[in-house]
SELUMKOL-783621 format. One record per residue (C-alpha): residue number from 0; x, y, z; residue in three letters. Coordinates in steps of 0.25 Angstrom, whole numbers. Layout:
NUM,X,Y,Z,ALA
...
This chain:
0,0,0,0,UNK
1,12,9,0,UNK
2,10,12,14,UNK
3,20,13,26,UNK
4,14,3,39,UNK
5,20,0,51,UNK
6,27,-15,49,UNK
7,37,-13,63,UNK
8,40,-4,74,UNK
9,49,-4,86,UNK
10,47,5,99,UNK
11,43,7,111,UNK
12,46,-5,122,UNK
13,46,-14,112,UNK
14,55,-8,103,UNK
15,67,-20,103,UNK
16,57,-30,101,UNK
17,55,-30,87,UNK
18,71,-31,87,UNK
19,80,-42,87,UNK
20,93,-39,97,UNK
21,106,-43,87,UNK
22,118,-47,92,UNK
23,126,-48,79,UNK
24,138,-38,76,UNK
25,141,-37,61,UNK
26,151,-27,65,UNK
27,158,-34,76,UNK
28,158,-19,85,UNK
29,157,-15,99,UNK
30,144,-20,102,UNK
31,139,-32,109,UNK
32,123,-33,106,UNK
33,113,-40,115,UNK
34,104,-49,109,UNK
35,90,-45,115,UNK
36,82,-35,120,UNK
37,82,-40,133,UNK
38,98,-40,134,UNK
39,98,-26,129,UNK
40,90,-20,138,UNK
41,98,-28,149,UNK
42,110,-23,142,UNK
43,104,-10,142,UNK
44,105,-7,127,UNK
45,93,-7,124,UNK
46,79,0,131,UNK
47,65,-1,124,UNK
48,57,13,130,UNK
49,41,16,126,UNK
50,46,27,118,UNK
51,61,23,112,UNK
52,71,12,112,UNK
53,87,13,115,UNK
54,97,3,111,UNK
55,111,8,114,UNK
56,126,0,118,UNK
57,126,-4,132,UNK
58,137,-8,142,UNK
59,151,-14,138,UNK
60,150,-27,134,UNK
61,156,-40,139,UNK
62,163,-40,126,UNK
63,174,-32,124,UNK
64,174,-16,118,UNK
65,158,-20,115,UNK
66,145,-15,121,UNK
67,131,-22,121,UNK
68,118,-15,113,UNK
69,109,-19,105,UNK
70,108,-22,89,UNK
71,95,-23,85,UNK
72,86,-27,72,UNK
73,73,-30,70,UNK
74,64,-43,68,UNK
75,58,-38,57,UNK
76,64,-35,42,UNK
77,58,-27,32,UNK
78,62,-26,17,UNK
79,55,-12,16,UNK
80,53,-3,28,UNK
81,55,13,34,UNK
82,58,14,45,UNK
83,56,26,54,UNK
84,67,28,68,UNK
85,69,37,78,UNK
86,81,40,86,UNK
87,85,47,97,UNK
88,100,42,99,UNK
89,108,38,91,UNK
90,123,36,98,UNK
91,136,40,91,UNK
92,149,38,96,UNK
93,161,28,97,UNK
94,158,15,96,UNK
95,143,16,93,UNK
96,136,13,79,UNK
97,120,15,81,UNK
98,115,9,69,UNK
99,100,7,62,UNK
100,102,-1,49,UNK
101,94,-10,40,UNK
102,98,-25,36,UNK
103,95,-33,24,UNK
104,84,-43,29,UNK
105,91,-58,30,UNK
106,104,-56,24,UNK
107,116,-54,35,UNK
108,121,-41,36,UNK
109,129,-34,28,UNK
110,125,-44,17,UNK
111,111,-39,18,UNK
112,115,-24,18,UNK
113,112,-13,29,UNK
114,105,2,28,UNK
115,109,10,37,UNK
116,98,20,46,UNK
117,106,26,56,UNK
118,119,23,57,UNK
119,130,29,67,UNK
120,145,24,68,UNK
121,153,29,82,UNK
122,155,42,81,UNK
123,152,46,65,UNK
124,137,53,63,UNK
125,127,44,55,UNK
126,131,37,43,UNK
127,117,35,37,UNK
């Protein structure tokens, strides 16, 4: 019908739940991600509020020079889709890469391809 609709959303408390916690580091850098929800909040990376959601690096890790946080992607996969973001922070700084990117659906990355949303790299300004 050529009409936008609304297929997914994620916020309020319940934002993380339409979200698979990933544990996988592509780039072998200085982050240790936890594997649920539940970890993360424990970890204290990641908080769920009735208004917005945070997801930011936590305490040192047990593994050396690495923190723990949160890498995130959703259950669901589109082939088209807008997609429409607020945010409020965005951190910058050495040793930080705050990222929102899309994947090619069922081929691993970077076979698949990647399109960058937002992405920032330690200390440079935004690269998309």
């Amino acid at each position: 019908d050529g009409k936008y609709r609304l297929d997914w959303e994620a916020k309020g408390t319940n934002f993380f739940e339409g979200f698979d916690f990933l544990t996988s580091d592509g780039n072998h850098g200085a982050s240790d991600f936890v594997g649920s929800y539940e970890d993360a909040k424990q970890a204290g990376v990641a908080v769920a509020y009735g208004s917005h959601a945070i997801l930011r690096a936590g305490p040192r890790s047990s593994h050396d020079f690495k923190r723990v946080t949160g890498k995130i992607g959703t259950k669901k996969s589109w082939k088209h889709f807008l997609a429409a973001v607020r945010f409020t922070h965005v951190p910058y700084g050495c040793g930080v890469w705050p990222a929102f990117f899309t994947l090619g659906a069922g081929v691993e990355w970077p076979s698949g391809g990647e399109m960058d949303i937002l992405e920032y790299v330690n200390d440079q300004g935004s690269m998309t």
